[in-house]
VEXKEPA-377077 format. One record per atom (N, C-alpha, C, O): residue in three letters; x, z, y. Coordinates in steps of 0.02 Angstrom, whole numbers, plus 50000, padded with zeros to 5 digits. Layout:
BEGIN
alaXZY ...
% end
This chain:
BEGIN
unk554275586254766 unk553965592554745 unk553265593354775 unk552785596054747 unk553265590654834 unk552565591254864 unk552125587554841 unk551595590154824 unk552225581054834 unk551685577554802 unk551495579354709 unk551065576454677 unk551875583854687 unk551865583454607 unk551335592054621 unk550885593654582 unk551525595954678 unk551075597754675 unk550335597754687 unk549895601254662 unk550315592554738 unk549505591854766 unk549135588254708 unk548525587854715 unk549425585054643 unk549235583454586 unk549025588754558 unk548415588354550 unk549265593954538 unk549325600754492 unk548655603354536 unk548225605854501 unk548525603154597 unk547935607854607 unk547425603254610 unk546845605354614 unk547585594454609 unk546915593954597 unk546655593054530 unk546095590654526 unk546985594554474 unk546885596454409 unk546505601654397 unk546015601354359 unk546775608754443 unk546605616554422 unk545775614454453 unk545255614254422 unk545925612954538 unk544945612654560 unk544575609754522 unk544045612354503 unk544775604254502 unk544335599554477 unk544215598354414 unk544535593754388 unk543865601154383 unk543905601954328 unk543435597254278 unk543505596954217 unk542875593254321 unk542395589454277 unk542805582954289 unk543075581954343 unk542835579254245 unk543165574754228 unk543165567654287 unk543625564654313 unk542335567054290 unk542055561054343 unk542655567154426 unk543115565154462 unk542395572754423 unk542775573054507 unk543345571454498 unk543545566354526 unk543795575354456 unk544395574054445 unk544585566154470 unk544935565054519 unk544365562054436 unk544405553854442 unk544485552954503 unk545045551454524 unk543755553854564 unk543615552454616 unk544175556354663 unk544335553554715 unk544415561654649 unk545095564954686 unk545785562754669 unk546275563254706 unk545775561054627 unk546195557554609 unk546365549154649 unk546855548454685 unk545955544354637 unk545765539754671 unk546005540654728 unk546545537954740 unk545615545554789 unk545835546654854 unk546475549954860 unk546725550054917 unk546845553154802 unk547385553454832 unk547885546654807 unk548495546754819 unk547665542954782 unk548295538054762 unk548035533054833 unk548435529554864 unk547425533454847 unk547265529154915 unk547845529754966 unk548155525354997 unk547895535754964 unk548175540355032 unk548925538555012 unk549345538255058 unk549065537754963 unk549735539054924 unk550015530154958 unk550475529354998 unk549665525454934 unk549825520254941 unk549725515555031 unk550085512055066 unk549025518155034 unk549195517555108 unk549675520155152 unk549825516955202 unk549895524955139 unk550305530155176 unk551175526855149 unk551675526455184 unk551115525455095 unk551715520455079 unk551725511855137 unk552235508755153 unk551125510155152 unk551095505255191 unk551095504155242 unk551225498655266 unk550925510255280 unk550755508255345 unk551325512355375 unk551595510755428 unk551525518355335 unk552375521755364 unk552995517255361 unk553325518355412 unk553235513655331 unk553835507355386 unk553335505255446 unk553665505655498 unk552555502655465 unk552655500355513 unk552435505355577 unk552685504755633 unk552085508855566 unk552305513455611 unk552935517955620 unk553045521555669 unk553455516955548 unk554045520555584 unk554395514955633 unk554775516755679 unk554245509055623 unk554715503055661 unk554345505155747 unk554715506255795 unk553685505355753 unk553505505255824 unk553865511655849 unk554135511555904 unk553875516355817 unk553965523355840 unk554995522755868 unk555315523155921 unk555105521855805 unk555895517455823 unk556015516255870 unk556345519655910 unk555665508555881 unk555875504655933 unk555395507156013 unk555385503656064 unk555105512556007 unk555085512956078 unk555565519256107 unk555945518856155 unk555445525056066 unk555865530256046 unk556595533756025 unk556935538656040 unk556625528555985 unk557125529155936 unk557255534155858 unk556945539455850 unk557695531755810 unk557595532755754 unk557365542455730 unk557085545055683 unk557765545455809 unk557475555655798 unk556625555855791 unk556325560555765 unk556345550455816 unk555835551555814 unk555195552255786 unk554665555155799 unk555565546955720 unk555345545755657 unk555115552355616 unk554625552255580 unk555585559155626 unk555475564055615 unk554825568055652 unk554235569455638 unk555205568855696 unk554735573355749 unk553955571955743 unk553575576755753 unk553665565255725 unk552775564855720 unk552585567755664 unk551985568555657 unk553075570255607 unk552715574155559 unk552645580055592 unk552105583055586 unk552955581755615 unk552885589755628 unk552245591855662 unk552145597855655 unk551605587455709 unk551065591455715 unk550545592555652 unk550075596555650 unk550795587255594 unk550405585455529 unk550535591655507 unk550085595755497 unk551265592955496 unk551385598255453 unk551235604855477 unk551215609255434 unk551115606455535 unk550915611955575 unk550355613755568 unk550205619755576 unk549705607255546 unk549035606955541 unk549115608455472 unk548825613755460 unk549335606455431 unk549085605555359 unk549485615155336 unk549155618355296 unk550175618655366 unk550165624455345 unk549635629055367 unk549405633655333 unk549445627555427 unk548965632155449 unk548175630055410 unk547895634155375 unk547945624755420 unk547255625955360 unk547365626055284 unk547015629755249 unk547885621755255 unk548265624355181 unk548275632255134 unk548105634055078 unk548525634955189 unk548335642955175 unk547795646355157 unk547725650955117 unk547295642555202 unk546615647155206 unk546265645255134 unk546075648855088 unk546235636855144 unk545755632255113 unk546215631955012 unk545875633154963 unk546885630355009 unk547175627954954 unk547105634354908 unk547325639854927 unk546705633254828 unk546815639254807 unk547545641854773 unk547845636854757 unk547915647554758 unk548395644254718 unk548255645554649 unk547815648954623 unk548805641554618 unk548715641454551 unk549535640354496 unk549855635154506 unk549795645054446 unk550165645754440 unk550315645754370 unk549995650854355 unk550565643954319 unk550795644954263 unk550755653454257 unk551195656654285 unk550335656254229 unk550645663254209 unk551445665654168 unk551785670654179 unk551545661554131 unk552325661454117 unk552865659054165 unk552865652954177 unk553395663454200 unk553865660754249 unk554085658954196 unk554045661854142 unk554465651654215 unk554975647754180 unk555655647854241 unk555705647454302 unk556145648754179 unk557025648154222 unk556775640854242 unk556325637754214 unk557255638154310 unk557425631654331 unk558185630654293 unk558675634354300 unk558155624054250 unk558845622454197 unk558975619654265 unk558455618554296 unk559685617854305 unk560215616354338 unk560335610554305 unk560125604954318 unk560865613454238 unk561295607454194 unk560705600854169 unk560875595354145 unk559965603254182 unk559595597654169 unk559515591754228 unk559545585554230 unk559405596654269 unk559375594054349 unk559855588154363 unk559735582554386 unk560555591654337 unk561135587354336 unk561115582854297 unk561435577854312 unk560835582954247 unk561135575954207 unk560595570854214 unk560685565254189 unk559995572354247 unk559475567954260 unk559685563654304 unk559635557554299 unk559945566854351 unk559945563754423 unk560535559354430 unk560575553754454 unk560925562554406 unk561695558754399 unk561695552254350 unk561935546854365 unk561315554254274 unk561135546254258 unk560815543554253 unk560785540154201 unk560335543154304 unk559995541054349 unk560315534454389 unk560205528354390 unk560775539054421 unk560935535154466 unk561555530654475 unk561765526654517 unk561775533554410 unk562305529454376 unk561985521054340 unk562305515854341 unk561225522054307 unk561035519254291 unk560825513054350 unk560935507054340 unk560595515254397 unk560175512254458 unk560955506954494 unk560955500854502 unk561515511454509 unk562095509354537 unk562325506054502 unk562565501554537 unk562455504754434 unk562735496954405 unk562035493754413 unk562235488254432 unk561445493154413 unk561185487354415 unk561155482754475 unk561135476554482 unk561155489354525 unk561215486354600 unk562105481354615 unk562185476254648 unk562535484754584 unk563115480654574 unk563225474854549 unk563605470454570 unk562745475054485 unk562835469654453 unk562565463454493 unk562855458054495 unk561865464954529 unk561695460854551 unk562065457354635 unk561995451454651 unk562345461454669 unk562805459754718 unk563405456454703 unk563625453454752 unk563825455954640 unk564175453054602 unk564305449554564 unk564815448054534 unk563485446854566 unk563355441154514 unk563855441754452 unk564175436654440 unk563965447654410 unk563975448354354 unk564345457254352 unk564335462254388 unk564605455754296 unk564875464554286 unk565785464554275 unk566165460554247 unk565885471354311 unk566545470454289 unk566755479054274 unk566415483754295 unk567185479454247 unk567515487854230 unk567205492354256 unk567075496754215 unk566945493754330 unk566765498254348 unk566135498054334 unk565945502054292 unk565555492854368 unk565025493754327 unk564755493854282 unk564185496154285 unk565115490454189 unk565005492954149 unk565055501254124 unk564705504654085 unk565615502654162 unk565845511654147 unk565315516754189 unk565205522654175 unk565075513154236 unk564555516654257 unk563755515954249 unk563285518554279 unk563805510554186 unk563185510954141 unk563125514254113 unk562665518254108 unk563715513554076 unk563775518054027 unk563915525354005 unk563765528253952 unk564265527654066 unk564165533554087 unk563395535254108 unk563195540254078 unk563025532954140 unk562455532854171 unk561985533954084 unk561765539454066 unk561935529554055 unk561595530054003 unk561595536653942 unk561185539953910 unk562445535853948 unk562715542053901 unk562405547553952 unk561925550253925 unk562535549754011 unk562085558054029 unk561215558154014 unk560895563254000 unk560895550754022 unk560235549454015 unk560015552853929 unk559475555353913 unk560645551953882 unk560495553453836 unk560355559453816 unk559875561953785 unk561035562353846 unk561265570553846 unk560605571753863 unk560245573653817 unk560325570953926 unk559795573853958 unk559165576753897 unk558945582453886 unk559025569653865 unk558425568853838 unk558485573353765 unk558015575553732 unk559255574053748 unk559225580053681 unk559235585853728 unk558705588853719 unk559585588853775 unk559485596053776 unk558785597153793 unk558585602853780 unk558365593353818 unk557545595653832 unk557295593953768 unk556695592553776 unk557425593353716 unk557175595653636 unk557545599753615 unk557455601953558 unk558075602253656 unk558325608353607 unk558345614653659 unk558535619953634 unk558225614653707 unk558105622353745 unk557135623653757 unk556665619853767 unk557245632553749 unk556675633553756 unk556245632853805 unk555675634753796 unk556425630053866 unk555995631053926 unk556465622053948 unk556825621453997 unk556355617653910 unk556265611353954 unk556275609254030 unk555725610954051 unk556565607054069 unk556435603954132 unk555865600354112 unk555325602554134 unk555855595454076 unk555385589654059 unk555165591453975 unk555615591253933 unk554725592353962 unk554365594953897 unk553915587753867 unk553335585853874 unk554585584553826 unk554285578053800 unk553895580853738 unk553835576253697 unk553615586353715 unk553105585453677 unk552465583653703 unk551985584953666 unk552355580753761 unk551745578653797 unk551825572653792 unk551335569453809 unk552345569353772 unk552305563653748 unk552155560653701 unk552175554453698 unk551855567053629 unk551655564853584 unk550965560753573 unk550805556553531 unk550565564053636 unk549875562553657 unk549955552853687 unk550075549453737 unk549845552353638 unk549715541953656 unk549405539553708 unk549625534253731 unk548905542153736 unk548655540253795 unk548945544753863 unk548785542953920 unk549395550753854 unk549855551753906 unk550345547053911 unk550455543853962 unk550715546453852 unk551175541453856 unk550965531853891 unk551225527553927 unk550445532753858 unk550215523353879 unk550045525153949 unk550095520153985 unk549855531153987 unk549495530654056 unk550195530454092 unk550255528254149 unk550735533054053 unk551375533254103 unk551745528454108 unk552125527154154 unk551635524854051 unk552045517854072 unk551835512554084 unk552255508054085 unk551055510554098 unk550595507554148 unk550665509654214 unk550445506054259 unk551065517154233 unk551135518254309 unk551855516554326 unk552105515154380 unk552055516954278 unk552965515054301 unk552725506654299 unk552795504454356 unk552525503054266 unk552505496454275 unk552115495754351 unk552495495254399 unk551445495654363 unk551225493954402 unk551495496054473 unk551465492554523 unk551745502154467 unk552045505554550 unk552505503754543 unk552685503554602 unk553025501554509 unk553765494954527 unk553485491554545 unk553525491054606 unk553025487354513 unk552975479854536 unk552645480554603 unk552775475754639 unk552215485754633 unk551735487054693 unk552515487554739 unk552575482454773 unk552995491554745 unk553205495454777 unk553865487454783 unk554175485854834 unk553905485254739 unk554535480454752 unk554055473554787 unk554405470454828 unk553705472154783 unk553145467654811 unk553125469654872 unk553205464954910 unk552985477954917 unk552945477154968 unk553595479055013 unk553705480355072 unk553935478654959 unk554825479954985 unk554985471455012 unk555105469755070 unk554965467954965 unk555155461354973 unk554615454955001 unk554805449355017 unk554055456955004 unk553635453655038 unk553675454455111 unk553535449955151 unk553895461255132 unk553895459855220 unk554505459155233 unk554625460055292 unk555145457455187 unk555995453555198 unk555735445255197 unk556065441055228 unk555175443255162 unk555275437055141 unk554825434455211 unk555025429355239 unk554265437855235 unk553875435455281 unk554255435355347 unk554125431255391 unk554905441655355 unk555375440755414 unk555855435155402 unk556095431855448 unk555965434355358 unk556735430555337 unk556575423255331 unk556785419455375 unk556205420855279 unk555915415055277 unk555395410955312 unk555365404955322 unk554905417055333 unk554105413355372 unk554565416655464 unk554215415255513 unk554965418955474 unk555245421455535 unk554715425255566 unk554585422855621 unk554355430355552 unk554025433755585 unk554145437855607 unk554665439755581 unk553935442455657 unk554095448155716 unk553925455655642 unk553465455955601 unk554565460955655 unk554355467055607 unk553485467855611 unk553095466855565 unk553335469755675 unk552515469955689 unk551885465755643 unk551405468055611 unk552115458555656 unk551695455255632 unk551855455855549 unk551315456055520 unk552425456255502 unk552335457655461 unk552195464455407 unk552085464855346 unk552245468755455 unk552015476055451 unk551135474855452 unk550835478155410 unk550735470755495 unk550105471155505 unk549915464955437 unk549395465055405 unk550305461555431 unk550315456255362 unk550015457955305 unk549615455455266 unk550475465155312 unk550095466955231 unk549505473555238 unk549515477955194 unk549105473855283 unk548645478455287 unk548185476555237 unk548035480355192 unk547945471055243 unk547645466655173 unk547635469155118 unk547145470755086 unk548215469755102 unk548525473155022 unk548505481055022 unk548465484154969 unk548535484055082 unk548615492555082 unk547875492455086 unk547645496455045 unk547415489255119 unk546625490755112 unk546195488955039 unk545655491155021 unk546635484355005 unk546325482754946 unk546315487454897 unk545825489254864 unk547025489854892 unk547275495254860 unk546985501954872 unk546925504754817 unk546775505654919 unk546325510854927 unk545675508154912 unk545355511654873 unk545405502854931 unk544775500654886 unk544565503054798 unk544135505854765 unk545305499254791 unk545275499654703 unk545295506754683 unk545035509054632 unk545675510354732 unk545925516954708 unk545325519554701 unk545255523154651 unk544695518654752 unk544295526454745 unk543815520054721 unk543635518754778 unk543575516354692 unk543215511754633 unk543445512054581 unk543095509454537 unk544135515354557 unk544305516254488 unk543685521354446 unk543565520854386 unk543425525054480 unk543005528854419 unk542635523454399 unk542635521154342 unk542255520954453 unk541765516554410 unk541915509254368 unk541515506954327 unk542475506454383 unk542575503254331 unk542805507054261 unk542735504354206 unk543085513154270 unk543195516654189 unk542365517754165 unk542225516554107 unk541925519754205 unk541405520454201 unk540925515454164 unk540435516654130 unk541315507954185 unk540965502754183 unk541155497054103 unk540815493154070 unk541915499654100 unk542265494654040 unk542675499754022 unk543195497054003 unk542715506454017 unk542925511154001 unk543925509754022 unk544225504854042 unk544155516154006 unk545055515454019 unk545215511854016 unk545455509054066 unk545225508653934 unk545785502353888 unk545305496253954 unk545485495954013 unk544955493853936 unk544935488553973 unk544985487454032 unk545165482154057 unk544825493054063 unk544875492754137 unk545665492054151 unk545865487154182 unk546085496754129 unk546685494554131 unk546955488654120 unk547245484954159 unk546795487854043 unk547165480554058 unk546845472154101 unk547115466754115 unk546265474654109 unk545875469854162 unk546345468054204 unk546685463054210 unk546285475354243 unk546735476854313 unk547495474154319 unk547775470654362 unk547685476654271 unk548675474954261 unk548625466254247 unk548995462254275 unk548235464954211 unk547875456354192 unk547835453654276 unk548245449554295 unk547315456354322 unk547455453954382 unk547785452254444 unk547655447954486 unk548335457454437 unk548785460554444 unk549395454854468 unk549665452154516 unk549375455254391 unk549865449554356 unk549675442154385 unk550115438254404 unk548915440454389 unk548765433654394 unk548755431054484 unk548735425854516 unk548795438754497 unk548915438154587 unk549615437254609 unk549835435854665 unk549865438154564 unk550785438654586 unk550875432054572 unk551075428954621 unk550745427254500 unk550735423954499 unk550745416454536 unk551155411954542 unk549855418254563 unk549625412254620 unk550155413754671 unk550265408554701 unk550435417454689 unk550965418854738 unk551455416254753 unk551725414254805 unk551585416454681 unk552295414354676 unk552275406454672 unk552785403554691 unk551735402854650 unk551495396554645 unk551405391754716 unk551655386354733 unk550815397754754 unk550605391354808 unk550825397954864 unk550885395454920 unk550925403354865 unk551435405654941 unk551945401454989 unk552465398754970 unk551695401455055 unk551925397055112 unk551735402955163 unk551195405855167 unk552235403755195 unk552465408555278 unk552035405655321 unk551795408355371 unk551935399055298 unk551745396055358 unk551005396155350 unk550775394755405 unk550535397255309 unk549905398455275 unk549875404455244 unk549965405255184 unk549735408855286 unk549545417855251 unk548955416555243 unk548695421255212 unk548515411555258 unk547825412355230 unk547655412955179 unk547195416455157 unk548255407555136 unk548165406055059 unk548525410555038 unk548655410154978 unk548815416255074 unk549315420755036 unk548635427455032 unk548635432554997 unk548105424955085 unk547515433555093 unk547365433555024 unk547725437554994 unk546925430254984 unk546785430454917 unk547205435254868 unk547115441154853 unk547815429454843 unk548415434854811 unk548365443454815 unk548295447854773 unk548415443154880 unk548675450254904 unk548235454154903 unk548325459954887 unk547665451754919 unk546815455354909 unk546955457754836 unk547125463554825 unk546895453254790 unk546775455554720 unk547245458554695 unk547125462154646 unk548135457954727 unk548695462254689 unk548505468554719 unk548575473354682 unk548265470054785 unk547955478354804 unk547535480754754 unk547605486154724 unk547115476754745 unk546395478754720 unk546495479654638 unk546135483754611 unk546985475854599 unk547105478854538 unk547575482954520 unk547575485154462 unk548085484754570 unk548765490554587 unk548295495054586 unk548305498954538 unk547715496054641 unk547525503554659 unk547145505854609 unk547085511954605 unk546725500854550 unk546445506354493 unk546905507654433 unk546915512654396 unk547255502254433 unk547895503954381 unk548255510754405 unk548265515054362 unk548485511954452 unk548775518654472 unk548495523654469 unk548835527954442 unk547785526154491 unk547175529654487 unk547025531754425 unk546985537654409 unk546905524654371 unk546435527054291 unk547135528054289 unk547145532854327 unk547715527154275 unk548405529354251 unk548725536654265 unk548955540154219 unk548725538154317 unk548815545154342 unk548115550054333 unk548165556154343 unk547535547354316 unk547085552254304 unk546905552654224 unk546575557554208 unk547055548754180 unk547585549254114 unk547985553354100 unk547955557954058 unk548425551654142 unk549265558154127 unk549015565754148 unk549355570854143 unk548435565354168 unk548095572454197 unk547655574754155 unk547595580854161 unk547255571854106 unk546785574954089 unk547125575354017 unk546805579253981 unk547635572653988 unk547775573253925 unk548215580553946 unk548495581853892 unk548325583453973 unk548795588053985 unk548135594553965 unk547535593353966 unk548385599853952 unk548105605553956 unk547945609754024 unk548525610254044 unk547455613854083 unk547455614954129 unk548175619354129 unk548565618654176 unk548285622654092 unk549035627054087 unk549615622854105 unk550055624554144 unk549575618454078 unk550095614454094 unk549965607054150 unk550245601554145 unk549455609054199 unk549555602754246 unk550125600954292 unk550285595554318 unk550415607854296 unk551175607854346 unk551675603054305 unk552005599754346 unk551835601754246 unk552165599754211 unk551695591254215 unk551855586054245 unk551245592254184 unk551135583254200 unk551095581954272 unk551165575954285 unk551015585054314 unk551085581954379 unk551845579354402 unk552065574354430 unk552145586754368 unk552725582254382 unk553095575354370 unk553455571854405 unk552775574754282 unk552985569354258 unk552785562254294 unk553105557154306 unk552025564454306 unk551485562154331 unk552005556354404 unk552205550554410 unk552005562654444 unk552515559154521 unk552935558154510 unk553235555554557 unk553435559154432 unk554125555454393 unk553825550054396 unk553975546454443 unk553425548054358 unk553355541254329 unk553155536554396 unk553205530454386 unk552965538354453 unk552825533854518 unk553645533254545 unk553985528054542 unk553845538654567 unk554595539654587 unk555095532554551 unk555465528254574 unk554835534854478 unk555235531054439 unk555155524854453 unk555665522254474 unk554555520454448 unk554425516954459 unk554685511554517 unk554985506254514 unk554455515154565 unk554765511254626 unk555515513454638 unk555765510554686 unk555835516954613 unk556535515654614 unk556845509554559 unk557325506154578 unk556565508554492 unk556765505954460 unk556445496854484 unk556775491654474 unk555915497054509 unk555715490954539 unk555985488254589 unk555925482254600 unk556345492454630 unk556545489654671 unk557345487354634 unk557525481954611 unk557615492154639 unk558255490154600 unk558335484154534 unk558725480054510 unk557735486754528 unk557905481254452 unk557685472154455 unk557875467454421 unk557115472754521 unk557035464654557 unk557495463654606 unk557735458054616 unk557745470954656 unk558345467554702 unk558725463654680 unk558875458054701 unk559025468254608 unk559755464354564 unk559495456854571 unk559755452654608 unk559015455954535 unk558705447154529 unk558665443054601 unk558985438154620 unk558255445954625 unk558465443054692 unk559045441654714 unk559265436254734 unk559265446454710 unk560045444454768 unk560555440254706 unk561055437054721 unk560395440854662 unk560705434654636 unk560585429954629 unk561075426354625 unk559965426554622 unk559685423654628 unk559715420354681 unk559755414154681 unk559715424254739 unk559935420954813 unk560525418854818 unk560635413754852 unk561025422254787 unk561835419254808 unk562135414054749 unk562665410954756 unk561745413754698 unk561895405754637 unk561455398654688 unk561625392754693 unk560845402354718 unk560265396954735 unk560775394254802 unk560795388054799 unk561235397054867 unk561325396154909 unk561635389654907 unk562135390354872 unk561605383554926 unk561985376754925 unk562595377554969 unk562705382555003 unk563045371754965 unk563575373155015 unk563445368955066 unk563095363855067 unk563715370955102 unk563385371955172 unk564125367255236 unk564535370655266 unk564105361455239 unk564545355655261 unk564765363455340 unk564455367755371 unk565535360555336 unk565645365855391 unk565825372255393 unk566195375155433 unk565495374655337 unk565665383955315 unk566195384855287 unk566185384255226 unk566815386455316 unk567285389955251 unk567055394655195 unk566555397755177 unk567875393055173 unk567615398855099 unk567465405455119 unk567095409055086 unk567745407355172 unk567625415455219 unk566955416355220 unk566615420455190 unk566725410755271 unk566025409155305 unk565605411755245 unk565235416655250 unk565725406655169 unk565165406555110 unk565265413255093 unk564715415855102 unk565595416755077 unk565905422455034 unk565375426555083 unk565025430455050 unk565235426655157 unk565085431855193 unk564145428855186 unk563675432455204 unk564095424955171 unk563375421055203 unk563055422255102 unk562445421955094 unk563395423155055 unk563255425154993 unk563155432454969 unk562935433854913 unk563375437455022 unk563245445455025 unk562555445455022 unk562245449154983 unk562225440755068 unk561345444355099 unk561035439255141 unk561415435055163 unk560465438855155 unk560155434355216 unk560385435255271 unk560505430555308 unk560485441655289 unk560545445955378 unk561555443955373 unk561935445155420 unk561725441555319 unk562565441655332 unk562505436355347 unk562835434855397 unk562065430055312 unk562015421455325 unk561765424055407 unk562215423555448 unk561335425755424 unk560955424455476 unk561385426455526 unk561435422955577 unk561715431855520 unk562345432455578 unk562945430655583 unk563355432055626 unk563025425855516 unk563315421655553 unk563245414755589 unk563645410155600 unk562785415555597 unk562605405855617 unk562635407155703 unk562645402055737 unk562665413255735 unk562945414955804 unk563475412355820 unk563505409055872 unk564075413155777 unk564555410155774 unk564785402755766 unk565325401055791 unk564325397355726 unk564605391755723 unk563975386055761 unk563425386355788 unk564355382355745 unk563705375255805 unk563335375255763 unk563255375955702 unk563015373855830 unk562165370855819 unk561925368355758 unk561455370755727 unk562345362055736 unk562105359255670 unk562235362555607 unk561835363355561 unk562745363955610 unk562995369855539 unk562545376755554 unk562125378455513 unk562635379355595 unk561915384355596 unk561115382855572 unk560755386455538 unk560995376655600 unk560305377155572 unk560385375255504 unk559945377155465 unk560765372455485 unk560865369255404 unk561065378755362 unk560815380155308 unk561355381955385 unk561525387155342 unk560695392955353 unk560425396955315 unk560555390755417 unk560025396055420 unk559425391455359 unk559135394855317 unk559325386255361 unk558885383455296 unk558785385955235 unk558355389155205 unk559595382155221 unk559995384355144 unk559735391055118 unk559445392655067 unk560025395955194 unk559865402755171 unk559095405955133 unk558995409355082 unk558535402355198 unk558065405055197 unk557595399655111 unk557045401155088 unk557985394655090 unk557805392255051 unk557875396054979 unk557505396654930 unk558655398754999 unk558885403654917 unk558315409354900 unk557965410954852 unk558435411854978 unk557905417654974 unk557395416854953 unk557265420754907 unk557005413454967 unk556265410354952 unk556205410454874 unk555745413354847 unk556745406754835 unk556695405754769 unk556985411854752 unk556975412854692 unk557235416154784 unk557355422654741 unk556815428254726 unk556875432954687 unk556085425954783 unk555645429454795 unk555235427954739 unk554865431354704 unk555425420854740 unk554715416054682 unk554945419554606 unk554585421354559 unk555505419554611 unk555785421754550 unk555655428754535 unk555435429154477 unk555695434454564 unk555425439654574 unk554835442654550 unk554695447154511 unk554365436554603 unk553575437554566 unk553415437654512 unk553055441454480 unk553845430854491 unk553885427254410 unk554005433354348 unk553755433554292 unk554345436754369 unk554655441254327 unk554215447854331 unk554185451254280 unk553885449854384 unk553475455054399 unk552835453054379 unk552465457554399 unk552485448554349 unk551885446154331 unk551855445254252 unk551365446754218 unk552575441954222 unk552935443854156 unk552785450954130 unk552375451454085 unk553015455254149 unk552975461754165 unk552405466654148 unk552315470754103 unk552065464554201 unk551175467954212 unk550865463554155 unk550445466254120 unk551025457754145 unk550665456754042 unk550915458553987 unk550635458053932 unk551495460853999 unk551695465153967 unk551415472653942 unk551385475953890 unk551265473054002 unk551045483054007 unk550265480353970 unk549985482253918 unk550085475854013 unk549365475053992 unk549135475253920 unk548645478153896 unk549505472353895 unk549505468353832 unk549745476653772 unk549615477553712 unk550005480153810 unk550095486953774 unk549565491153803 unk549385495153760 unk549335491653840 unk548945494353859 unk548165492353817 unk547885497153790 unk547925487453812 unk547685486753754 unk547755487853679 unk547235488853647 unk548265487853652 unk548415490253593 unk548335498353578 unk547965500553534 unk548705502153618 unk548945509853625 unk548355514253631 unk548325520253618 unk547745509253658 unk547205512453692 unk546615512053662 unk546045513553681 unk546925508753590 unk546155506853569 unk546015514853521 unk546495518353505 unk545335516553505 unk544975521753506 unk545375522953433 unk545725518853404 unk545215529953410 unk545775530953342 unk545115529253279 unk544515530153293 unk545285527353230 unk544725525553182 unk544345530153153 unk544605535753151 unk543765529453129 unk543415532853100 unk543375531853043 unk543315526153021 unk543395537553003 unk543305537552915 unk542645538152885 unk542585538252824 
% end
């Protein structure tokens, strides 16, 4: 709710199009850095502290920001109160997560069985429900006639693409740099500063490349680079050479942060100022969405991917495999338990599956972003003249 509103007012202030952009920009900067650098400062804070503490450092932020918030934030409000629908609330969230929970099953199970088909399908069937009663009640949770507008629609699903693939990239890039390259949380928390600095780069340089090759291209440039950074990644990435990994990561920041930026400052300006509360919301739906569905929807691949890729392992019972095919951290604890040589052979195996579940990952997340791209060009091209 908080972030869908700091969208909505910078709609109402900002009203010339170029600021709008440039506020925009800085807040997806803030948005994405602040996505990067919070695991590794929650890990230091953690581990000297412990996990209460994780809490407690917001609280002088939030103490600062109610007290000048007040003075400084103007407000701004729909003149029409709208009821809050409940029964909408409910069927979003529930198949939602019905949806999200068989995929995550499927993929821990390397396939499907009764329960997680019934909870697709349940999951899908409320997704449906959802999407007719907000065409048939008067006051919508979600008001898909803003979806009729083509360039709201193309800016929103250029942000669900690109913030999965951003958000599952830096989910699984600092598992793969601990797990496979064995690095300290620290050092791979500081790993990807690279990528969180590129990405605020791009973010507040997005005006001027719209400026420069206008929306359509700039977008699909970006999602094009995007794509071709995940790529080289997935190609010549080695733990043991982050040098050759700085490049990659430079350019997957640097084309994430204007793709998110011209995309969310899209879903904003096609909206009416009356209605910025409503695209904002959609607006921080479609990021939300995003990185929930990215993560979930490359975990599934991954982790199966990891437990078909795992070899057998001379020494391991069927117990041993069954437990060392859950996850990396289940292989890795158990190799405490058995000798020397069967340990380092399972800790390999392991960190080998993983590796190709990562490569595979990319593979599929670069698929993906030419995908969007490749619509993103089409959807965006200018409407004809008679």
């Amino acid at each position: 709710m908080i972030m869908a509103s700091t969208v909505a007012i910078i709609r109402v202030v900002f009203t010339d199009d170029r600021e709008r952009a440039v506020a925009i920009g800085i807040w997806t900067a803030a948005h994405s850095v602040g996505a990067t650098i919070g695991p590794l400062v929650g890990g230091l804070v953690t581990a000297e502290w412990g996990w209460g503490a994780v809490f407690l450092i917001n609280v002088p932020v939030i103490v600062v920001i109610l007290a000048v918030g007040t003075r400084v934030i103007p407000e701004s409000r729909n003149p029409v109160s709208r009821r809050w629908d409940l029964a909408s609330v409910a069927l979003s969230v529930t198949g939602l997560a019905g949806v999200v929970y068989a995929l995550k099953q499927a993929g821990e199970h390397s396939g499907v069985n009764g329960v997680i088909v019934t909870t697709a399908v349940v999951g899908s069937v409320l997704l449906h429900l959802f999407v007719r009663r907000q065409r048939r009640i008067a006051e919508p949770l979600l008001d898909f006639s803003l979806f009729h507008e083509r360039r709201f629609t193309t800016a929103t699903l250029c942000v669900i693409g690109c913030f999965g693939s951003y958000v599952a990239l830096l989910f699984f890039l600092t598992q793969w740099l601990q797990q496979v390259g064995e690095y300290s949380p620290l050092r791979a928390g500081l790993a990807l500063m690279p990528l969180a600095g590129a990405n605020a780069i791009g973010a507040v340089t997005a005006p001027w490349a719209a400026n420069r090759w206008g929306n359509r291209w700039a977008l699909t440039g970006t999602l094009a680079l995007f794509a071709t950074a995940l790529t080289v990644m997935a190609v010549v990435g080695d733990t043991a050479h982050y040098g050759v990994l700085l490049v990659p990561l430079l350019g997957a920041g640097y084309g994430a942060g204007i793709v998110m930026t011209l995309g969310a400052d899209s879903i904003m300006s096609a909206a009416q100022p009356d209605r910025s509360g409503e695209a904002a919301a959609i607006q921080e739906t479609s990021f939300e969405l995003g990185a929930g569905l990215g993560v979930a929807v490359l975990g599934t691949v991954l982790t199966a991917v990891y437990r078909t890729g795992l070899p057998q392992v001379p020494g391991l019972g069927p117990d041993g495999r069954a437990m060392a095919e859950e996850s990396f951290a289940h292989a890795e604890g158990l190799t405490a338990n058995l000798p020397s040589e069967t340990a380092q052979t399972l800790q390999r195996a392991a960190q080998q599956a993983y590796d190709h579940g990562f490569t595979t990952v990319l593979t599929l997340a670069a698929i993906g972003l030419v995908v969007t791209a490749a619509m993103a060009a089409v959807l965006l091209r200018p409407p004809k003249t008679r």
